[in-house]
C-alpha positions in Angstrom: 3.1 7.7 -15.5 6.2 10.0 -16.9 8.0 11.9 -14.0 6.3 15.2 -15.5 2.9 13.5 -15.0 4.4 12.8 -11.2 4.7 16.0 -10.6 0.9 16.3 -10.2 0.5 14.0 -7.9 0.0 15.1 -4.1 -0.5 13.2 -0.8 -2.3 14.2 1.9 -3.0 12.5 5.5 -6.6 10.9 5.5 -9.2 12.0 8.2 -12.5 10.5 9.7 -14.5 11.1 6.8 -12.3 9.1 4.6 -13.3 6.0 5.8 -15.8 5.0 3.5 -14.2 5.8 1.0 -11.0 3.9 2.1 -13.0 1.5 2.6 -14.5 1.6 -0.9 -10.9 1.3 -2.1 -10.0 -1.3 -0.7 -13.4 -3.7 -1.4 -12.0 -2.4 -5.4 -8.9 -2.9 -5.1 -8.0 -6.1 -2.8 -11.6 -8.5 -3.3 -10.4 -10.3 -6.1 -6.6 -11.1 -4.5 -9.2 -11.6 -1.1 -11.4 -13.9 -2.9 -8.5 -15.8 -4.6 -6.4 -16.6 -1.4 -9.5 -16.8 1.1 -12.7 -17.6 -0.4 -15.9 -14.9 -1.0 -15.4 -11.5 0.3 -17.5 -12.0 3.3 -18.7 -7.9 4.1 -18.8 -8.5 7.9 -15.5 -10.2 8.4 -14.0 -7.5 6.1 -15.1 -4.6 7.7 -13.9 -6.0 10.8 -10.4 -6.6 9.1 -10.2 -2.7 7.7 -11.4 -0.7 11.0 -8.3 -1.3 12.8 -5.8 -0.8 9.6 -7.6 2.9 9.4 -7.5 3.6 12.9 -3.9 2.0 13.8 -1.8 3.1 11.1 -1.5 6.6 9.7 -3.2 6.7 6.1 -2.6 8.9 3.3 -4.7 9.3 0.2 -2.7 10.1 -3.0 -4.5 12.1 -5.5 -4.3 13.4 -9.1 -5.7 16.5 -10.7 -8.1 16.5 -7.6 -9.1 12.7 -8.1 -8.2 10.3 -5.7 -6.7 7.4 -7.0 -4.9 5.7 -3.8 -3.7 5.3 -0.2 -1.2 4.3 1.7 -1.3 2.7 5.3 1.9 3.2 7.5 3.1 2.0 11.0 6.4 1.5 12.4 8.3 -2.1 13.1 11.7 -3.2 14.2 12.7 0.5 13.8 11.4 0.4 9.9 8.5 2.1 8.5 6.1 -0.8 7.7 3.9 -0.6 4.9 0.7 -2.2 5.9 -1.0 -2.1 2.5 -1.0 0.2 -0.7 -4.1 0.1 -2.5 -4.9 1.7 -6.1 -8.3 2.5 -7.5 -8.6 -0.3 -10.3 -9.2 2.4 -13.0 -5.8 3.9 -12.1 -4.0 0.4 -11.6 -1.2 -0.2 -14.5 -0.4 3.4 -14.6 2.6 3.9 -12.6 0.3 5.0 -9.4 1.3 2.3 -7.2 5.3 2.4 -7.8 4.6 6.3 -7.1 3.2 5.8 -4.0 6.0 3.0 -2.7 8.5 5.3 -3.8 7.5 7.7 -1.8 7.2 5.9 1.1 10.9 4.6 0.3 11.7 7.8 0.7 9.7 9.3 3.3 11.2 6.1 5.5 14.6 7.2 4.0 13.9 10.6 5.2 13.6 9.1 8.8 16.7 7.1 9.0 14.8 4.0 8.8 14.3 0.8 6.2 11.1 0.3 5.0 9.4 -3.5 5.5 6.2 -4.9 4.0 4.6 -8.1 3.2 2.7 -9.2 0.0 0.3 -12.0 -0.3 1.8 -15.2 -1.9 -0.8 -14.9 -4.4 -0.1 -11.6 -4.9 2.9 -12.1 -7.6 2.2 -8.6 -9.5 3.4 -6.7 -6.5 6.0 -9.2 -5.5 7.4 -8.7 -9.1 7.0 -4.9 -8.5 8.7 -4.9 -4.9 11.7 -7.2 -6.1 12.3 -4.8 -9.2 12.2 -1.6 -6.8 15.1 -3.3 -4.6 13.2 -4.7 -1.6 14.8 -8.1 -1.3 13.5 -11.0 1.2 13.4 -11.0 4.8 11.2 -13.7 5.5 8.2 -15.7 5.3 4.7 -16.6 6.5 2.7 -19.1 5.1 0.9 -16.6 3.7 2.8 -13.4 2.7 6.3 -13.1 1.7 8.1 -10.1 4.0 10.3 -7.9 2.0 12.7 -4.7 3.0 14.4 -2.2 1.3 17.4 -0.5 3.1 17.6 3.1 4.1 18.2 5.1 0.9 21.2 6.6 0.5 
């Protein structure tokens, strides 16, 4: 995606009748990386895992030319803004939609004052490739999930 092609590009804060379709997202977007690290997506235990990151984290969907293609799930820790996940559609994956969207959380936290902190799956080494190469750098480890943070922006 060329900055031009940004430009187009808006964010808006998700409401109650999101949820499926958040939920839609995510089954597309994280089930394989789910299946991979845990075993079969299993729809009960799932849905159980995504009410709370919908109703404890403030959400926003990212769309393009009216199409949703994303979203975003924020909360705060250690005085950072944490990102909790970022989820493409898998259409829109490889297009530049994801670094768009941790950008701007980069610099909405910079906005703030504050760092912003994450953690990616082990498994997960596309996105640890993409955090690294966007300046995150390690600040610890699980023994799952690697936990990255990238410095308030100058």
């Amino acid at each position: 995606m060329s900055s031009a092609e940004a430009t187009s590009v808006k964010e808006r804060l998700a409401t109650q009748e999101d949820h499926q379709w958040l939920y839609e997202l995510h089954e597309q977007a994280h089930r394989t990386l789910v299946e991979l690290a845990y075993g079969p997506w299993k729809e009960d235990q799932q849905r159980a895992f995504f009410a709370p990151l919908v109703n404890d984290h403030e959400v926003f969907i990212f769309c393009d030319g009216g199409r949703q293609v994303g979203a975003v799930y924020l909360g705060e820790r250690d005085g950072d803004v944490w990102l909790e996940l970022v989820e493409v559609l898998p259409e829109f994956q490889g297009r530049g939609y994801g670094t768009f969207a941790l950008r701007w959380v980069v610099q909405r936290a910079s906005e703030q004052g504050a760092g912003t902190l994450l953690q990616v799956h082990r498994v997960n080494r596309d996105a640890h490739r993409l955090y690294l190469a966007e300046g995150f750098s390690p600040a610890g480890e699980t023994k799952t999930h690697h936990l990255l943070r990238k410095s308030v922006q100058s």
